[in-house]
Rosetta silent file (secondary structure, phi, psi, omega in degrees, C-alpha in Angstrom):
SEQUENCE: XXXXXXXXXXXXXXXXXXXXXXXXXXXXXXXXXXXXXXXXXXXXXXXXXXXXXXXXXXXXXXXXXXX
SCORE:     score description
SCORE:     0.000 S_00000001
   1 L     0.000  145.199 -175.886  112.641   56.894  137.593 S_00000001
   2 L  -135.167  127.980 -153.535  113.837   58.629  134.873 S_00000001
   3 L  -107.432  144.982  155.054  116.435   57.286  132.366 S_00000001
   4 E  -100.989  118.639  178.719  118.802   60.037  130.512 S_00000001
   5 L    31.561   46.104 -170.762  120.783   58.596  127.350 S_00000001
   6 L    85.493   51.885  177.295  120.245   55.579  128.673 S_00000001
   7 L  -179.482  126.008  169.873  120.981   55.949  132.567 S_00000001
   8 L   -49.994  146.953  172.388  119.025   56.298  135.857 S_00000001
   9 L  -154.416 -156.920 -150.993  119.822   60.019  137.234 S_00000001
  10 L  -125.883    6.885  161.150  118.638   62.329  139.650 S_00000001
  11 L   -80.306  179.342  158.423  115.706   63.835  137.907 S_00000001
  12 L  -140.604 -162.249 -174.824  112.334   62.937  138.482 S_00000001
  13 L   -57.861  130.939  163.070  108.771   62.958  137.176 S_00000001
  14 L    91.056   -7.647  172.150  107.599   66.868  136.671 S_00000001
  15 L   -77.654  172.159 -147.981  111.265   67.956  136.028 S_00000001
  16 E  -107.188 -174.984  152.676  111.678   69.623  133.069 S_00000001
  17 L   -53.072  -56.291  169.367  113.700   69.176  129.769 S_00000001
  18 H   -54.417  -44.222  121.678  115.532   71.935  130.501 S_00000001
  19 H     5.557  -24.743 -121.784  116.369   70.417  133.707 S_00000001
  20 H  -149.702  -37.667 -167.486  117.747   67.638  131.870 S_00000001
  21 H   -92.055  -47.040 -148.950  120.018   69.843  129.713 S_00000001
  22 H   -97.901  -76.387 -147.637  121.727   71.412  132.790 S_00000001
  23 L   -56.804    4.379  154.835  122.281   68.160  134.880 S_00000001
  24 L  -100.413    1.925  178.056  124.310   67.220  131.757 S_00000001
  25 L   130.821  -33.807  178.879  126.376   70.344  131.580 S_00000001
  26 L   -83.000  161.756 -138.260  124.522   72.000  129.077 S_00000001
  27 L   -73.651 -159.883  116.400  123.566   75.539  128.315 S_00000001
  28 L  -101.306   11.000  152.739  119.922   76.119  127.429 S_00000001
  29 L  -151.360   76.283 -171.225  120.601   77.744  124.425 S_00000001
  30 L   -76.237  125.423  169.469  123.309   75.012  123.651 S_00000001
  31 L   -73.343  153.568  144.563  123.680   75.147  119.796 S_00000001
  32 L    87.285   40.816 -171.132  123.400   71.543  117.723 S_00000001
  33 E  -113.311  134.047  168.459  121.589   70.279  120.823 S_00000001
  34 L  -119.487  164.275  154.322  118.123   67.617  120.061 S_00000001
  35 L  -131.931  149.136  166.103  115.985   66.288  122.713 S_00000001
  36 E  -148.577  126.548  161.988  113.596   63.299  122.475 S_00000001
  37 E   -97.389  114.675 -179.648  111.165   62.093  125.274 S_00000001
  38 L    59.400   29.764 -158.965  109.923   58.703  124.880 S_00000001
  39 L    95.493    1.441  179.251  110.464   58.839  121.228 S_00000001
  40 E  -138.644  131.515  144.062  109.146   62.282  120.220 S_00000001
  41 E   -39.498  114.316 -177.448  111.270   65.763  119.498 S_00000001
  42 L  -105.305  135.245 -169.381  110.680   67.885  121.912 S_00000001
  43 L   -69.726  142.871  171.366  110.940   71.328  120.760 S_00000001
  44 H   -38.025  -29.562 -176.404  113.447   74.107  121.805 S_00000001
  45 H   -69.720  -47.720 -177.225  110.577   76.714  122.632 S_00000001
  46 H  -101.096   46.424  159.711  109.277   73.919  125.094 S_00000001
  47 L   -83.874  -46.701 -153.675  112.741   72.746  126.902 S_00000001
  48 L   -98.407    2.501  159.803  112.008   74.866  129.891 S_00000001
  49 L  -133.495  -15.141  168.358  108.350   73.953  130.465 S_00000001
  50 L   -41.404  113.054  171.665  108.182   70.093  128.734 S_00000001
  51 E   -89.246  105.693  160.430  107.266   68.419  132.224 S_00000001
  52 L   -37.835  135.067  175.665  109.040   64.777  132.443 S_00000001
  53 L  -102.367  166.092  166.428  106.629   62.048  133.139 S_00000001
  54 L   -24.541  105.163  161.984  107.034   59.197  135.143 S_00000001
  55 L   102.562  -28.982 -162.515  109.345   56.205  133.957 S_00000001
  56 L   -53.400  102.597 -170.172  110.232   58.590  130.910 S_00000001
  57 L   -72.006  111.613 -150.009  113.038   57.815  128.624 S_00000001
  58 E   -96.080  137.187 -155.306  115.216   60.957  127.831 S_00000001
  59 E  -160.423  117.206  169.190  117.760   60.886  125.116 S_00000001
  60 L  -103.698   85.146 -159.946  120.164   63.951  124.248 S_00000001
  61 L   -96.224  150.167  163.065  121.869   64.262  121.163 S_00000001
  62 E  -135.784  162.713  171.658  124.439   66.777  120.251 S_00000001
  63 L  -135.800  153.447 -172.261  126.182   67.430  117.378 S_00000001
  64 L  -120.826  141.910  141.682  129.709   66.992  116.186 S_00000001
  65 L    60.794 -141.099  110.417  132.500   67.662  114.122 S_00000001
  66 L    70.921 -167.521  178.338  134.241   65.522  111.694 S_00000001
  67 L  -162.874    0.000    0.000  134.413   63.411  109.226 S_00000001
């Protein structure tokens, strides 16, 4: 199981970050886009090979706007 922003989804274990980016909509070379796996930044260079591990907690920030 693999939780995304907080939610069970339809990856699993060995999918990738990038993976992760598209089943939310996004581009891979989304601007003002962060990734974190388990607590660590995963880097942009390493979205499309970063393997998810088991159980891994996936968390996808973007950023916006305002004030």
């Amino acid at each position: 199981m693999i939780l995304l922003n907080g939610r069970t989804c339809e990856l699993t274990a060995g999918d990738t970050v990038l993976g992760a980016l598209l089943s939310l909509g996004l581009e891979a070379d989304a601007r003002g886009v962060a990734v974190a796996v388990d607590g660590e930044v995963v880097r942009r260079a390493e979205w499309a090979t970063f393997a998810l591990p088991e159980g891994a907690h996936v968390e996808v920030l973007t950023a916006m706007q305002g004030g």
